[in-house]
C-alpha positions as CSV (number, residue, x, y, z in Angstrom):
1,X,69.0,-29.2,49.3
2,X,65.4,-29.4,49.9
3,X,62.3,-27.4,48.5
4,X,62.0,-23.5,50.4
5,X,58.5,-24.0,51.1
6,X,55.8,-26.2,51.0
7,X,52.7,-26.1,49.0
8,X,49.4,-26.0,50.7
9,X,46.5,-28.0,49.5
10,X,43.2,-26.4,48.6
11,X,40.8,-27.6,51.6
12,X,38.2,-27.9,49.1
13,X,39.2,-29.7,46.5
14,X,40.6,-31.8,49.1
15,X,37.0,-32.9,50.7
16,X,35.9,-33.6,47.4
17,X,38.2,-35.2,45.5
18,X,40.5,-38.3,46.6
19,X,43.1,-39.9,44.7
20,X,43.3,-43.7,43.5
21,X,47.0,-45.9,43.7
22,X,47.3,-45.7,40.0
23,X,47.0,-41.3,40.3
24,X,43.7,-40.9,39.0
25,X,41.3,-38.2,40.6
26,X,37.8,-40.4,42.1
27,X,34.6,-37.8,42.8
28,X,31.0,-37.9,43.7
29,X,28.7,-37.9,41.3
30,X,26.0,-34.7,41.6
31,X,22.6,-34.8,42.3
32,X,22.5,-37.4,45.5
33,X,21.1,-35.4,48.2
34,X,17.5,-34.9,48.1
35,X,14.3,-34.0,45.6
36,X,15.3,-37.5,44.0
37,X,11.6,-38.4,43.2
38,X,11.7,-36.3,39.6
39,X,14.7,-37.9,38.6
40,X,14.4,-41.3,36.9
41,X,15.8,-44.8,38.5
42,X,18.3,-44.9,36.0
43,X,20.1,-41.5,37.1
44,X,19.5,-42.1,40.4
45,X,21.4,-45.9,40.0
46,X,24.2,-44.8,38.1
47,X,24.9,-41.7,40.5
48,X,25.7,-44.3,43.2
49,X,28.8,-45.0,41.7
50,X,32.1,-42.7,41.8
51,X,33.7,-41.1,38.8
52,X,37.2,-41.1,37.3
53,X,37.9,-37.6,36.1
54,X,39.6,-37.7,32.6
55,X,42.9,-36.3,32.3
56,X,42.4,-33.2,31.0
57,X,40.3,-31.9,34.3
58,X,42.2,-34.2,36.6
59,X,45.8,-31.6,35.6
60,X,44.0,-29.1,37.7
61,X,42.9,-31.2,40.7
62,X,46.2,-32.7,40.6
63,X,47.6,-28.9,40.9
64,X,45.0,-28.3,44.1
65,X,46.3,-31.8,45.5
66,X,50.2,-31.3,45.6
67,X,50.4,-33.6,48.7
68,X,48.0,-36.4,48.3
């Protein structure tokens, strides 16, 4: 016998936050979108790239996403 209802995701965790093959929880970084002439090269480079959250945040994101 199947499961009595299903569980609906949280639309906003859902629009920012997208889950790898191996389960992990991917995110943009902060910061991107605009007054980025007072922050240095450095912060601005290594915003470009995605983050992996670490496990201990990604148990809640996990509980937003139970469908992904």
């Amino acid at each position: 016998m199947g499961a009595k209802y299903k569980l609906k995701t949280n639309r906003g965790a859902a629009k920012r936050f997208k889950k790898t093959g191996t389960g992990k929880i991917r995110f943009r970084r902060a910061n991107r979108n605009h007054i980025k002439t007072k922050q240095s090269t450095k912060r601005v480079r290594n915003a470009r790239r995605n983050g992996v959250m670490c496990d201990s945040d990604a148990k809640l994101v996990h509980r937003m996403l139970p469908n992904d």
